[in-house]
Every structure is written in C-alpha cells, then in structure tokens.
C-alpha positions in Angstrom: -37.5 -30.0 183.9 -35.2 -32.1 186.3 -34.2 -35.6 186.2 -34.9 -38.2 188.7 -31.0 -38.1 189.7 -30.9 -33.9 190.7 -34.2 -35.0 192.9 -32.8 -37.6 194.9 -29.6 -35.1 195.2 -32.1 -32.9 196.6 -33.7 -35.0 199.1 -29.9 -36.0 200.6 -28.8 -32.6 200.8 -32.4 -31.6 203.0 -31.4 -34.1 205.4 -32.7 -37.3 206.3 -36.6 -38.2 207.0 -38.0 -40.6 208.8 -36.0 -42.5 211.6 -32.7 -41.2 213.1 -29.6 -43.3 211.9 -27.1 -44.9 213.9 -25.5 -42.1 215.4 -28.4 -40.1 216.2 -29.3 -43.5 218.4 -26.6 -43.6 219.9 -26.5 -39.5 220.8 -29.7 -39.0 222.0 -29.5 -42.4 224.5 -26.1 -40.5 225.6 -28.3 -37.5 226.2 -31.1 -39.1 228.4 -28.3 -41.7 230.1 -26.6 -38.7 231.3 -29.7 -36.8 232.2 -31.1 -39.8 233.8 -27.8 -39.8 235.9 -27.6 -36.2 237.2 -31.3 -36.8 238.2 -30.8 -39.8 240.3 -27.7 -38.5 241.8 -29.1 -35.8 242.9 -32.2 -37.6 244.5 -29.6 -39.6 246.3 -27.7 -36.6 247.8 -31.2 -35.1 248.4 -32.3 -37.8 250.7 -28.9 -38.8 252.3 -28.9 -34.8 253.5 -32.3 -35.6 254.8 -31.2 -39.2 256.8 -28.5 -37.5 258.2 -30.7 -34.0 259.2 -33.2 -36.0 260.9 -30.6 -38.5 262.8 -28.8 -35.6 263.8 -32.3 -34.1 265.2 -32.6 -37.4 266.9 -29.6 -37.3 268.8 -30.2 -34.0 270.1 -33.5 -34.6 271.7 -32.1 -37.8 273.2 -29.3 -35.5 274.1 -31.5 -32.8 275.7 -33.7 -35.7 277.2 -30.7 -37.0 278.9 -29.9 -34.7 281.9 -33.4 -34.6 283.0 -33.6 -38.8 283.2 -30.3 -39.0 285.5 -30.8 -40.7 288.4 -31.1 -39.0 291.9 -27.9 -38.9 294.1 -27.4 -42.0 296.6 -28.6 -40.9 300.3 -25.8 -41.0 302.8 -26.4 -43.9 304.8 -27.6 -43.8 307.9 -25.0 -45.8 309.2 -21.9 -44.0 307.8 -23.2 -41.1 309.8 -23.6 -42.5 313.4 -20.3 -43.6 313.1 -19.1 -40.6 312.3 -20.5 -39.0 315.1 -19.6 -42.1 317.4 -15.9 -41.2 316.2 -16.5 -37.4 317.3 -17.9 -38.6 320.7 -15.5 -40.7 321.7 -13.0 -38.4 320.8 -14.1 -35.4 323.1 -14.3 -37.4 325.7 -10.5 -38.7 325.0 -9.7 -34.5 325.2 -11.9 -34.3 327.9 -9.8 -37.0 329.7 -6.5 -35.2 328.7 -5.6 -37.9 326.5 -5.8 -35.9 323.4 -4.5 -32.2 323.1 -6.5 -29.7 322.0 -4.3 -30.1 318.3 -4.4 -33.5 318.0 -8.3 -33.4 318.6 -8.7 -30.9 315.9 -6.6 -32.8 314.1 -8.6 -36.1 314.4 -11.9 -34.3 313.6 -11.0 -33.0 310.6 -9.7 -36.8 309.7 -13.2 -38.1 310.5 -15.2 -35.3 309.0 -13.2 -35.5 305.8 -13.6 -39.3 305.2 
C-alpha cells in the first residue's frame, strides 16, 4: 500500500489537469496572435494585388479607348486657300509682265506654297 504523499507525487509528475497555467496562457495566445497576423497580412497583400490588377486594367482600356475618341483634324479654311491662290495669280501675271524672272517666280511660289 502507498501513502497519500507517493500519490500526490504521482499526480505532479503525470502533469497537470484541468486548466493550463500561466505560461501555457500566455503560449498558446502567442500562437493564435501570430497566426492571426500571417492571416491578415496576407488578406491585405491579397487584395492590394487585386486593387492594383484591376486599376492597372482600367488604365489600359482608357488607354486603348483613347486614340479612337481624338478629335478630327481642323479643315483648312477656306480663306487661307484663296489667298494662296490669289498670291499665285498675281504672281504669274508679275512673270508674265517680265517683272519677275522665271527664278524669282519659282522662288516666290515655293514661299507661298510652303506657308
């Protein structure tokens, strides 16, 4: 037969029952703290990828939109042209006259063609 002291030796050495001490606390809150952390980091990362995925789809169908919304080019005005060829006329019939050489006519063209 044993004594009451070798059976509460016994139940020491087993290990503890019932609730976790002090330490075990403060472990297994370390445990889901940290878990709890890698988890919502990695939500965040998860969704920031996404954000930034779908703004950069965004920009590249207002990108490819772009081009096809550009305004037409600007008609030549009516004006500018007759007095370009008002220019022309009046100088033939300066060469014509023998006023202008046949350089300086070409030369004068080209000035009022080009502007």
């Amino acid at each position: 037969m044993t004594d009451g002291k070798d059976e509460a030796m016994l139940r020491r050495r087993g290990g503890r029952v019932g609730r976790p001490g002090l330490i075990g606390t403060m472990a297994r809150t370390a445990v889901v703290a940290g878990t709890a952390s890698a988890v919502s980091g990695s939500v965040s990362r998860q969704q920031q990828a996404r954000a930034q995925q779908e703004a950069d789809a965004a920009a590249y169908r207002q990108q490819q939109a772009t081009p096809a919304q550009q305004p037409p080019a600007q008609p030549v005005a009516a004006s500018s042209v007759s007095d370009v060829v008002t220019q022309l006329k009046e100088l033939a019939a300066l060469k014509d006259q023998g006023i202008l050489t046949e350089e300086e006519f070409a030369t004068q063209k080209a000035r009022v063609l080009g502007s």
